[in-house]
C-alpha positions in Angstrom: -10.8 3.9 3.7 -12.6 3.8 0.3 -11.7 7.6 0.2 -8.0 7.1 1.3 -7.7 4.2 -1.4 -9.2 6.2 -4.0 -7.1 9.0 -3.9 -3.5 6.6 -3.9 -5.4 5.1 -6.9 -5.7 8.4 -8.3 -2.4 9.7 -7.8 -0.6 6.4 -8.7 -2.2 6.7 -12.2 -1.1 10.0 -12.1 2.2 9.8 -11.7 2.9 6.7 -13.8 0.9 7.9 -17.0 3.4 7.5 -19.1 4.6 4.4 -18.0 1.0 2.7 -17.3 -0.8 -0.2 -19.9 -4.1 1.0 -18.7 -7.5 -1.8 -18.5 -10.3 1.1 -19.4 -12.8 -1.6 -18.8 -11.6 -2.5 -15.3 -11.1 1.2 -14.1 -14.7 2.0 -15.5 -16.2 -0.7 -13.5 -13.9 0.3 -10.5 -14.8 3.8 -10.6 -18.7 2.9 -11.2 -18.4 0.9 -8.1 -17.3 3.6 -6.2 -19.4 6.3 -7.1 -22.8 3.8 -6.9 -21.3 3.1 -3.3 -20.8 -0.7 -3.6 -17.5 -2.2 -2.2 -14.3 -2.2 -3.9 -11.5 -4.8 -3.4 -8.8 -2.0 -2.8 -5.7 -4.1 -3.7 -6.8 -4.8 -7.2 -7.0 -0.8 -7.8 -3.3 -0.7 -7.2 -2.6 -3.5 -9.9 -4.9 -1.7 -12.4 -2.9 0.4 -14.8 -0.8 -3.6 -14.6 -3.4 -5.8 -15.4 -2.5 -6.4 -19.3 0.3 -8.7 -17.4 -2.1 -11.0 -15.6 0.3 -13.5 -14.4 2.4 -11.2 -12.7 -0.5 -8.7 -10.7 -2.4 -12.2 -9.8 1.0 -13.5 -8.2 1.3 -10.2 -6.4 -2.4 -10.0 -5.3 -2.0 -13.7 -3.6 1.2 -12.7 -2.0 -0.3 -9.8 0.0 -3.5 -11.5 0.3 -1.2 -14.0 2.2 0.3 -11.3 3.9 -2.8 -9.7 5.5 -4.0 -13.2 6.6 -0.6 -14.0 8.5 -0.8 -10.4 9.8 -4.0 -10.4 11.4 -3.2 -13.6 12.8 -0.1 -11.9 14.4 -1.9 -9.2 15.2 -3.6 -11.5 18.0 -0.4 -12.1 19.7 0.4 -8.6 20.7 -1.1 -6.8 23.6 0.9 -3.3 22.8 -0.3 -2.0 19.5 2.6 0.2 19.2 4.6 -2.9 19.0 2.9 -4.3 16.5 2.9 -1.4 14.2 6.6 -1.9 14.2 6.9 -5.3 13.8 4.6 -5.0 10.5 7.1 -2.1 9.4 10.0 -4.0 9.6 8.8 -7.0 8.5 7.2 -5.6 5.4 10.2 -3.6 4.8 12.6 -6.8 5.1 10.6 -8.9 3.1 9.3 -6.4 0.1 11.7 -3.7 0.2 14.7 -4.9 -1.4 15.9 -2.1 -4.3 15.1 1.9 -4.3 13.9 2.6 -7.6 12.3 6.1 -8.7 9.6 4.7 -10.5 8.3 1.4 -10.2 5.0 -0.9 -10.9 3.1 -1.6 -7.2 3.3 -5.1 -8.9 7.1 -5.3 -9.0 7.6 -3.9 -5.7 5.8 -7.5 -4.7 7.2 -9.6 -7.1 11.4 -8.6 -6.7 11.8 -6.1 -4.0 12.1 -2.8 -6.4 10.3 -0.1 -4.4 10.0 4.2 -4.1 7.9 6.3 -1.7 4.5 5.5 -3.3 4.5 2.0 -4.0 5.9 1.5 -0.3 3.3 3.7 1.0 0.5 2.1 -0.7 1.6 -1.4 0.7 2.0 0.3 4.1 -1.7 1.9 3.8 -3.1 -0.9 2.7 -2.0 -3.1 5.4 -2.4 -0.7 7.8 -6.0 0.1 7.2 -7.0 -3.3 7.0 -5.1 -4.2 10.1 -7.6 -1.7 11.8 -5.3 1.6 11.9 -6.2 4.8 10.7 -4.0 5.9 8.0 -3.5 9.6 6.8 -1.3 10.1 3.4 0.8 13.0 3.6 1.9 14.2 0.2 4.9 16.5 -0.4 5.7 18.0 -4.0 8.1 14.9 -4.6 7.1 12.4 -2.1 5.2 10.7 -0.2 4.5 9.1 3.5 1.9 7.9 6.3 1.0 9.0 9.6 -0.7 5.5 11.3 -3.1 6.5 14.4 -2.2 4.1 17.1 -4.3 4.8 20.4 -4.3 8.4 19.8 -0.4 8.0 19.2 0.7 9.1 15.8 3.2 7.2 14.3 5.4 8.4 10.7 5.7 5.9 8.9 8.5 6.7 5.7 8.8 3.3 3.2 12.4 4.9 2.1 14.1 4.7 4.9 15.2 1.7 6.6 17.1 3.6 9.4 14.6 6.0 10.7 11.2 5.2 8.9 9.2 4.6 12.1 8.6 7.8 14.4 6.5 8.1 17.2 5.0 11.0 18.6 
């Protein structure tokens, strides 16, 4: 998980360089964390290159923290996994995934619905891992989705589209 987090981290910085406010001080201590092997609160790495806007990355954070408690409590409910899977996918996608935009903040994709292939999947893996699922990224040149491990079934899961985004094996 730390590994898997890590490297959306990573690539999320990457790819929205030029339109990041970075907080040196928090990825310093972030990344010092990490390599001394203590435990990192995964959600805040994705609000990092955000957190000059406070306000608006501490609304977010509560929202999915929200989330995750509901979820888990859902979770209980279900005695097919598979079914569960999908019912976080669609519910996530209903509630979150409002406007495709090529480049967005994680924190906006919360906060008013605007959304691309990483920021979906970074919700999506987050969730997922801490619902218990294995998650694998799979990154393309241009894009980017999740396989979920569900009782040895593997599951695609594609945040852009709202037709098709969940296939089974």
């Amino acid at each position: 998980m730390k590994k898997t987090a890590f490297i959306v981290f990573s690539l999320w910085l990457v790819a929205y360089q030029p339109f990041a406010q970075v907080n040196y001080s928090f990825e310093r201590r972030v990344l010092t964390q990490w390599q001394q092997g203590e435990k990192i609160d995964t959600l805040a790495l994705f609000f990092a290159p955000h957190l000059v806007d406070n306000q608006d990355s501490l609304l977010a954070y509560e929202k999915i923290t929200r989330l995750l408690r509901q979820l888990i409590e859902k979770q209980k409910t279900f005695k097919n996994q598979r079914n569960f899977v999908e019912y976080v996918f669609k519910s996530v996608r209903k509630d979150f995934f409002k406007t495709y935009h090529n480049t967005t903040s994680f924190s906006k994709t919360i906060l008013i619905g605007e959304y691309d292939c990483l920021t979906g999947s970074m919700l999506y893996a987050y969730l997922f891992s801490q619902l218990g699922y294995k998650v694998q990224i799979q990154e393309m040149d241009f894009h980017i989705y999740l396989i979920i491990t569900v009782n040895d079934r593997r599951i695609l899961i594609e945040s852009t589209d709202k037709n098709n985004g969940m296939i089974d094996d």
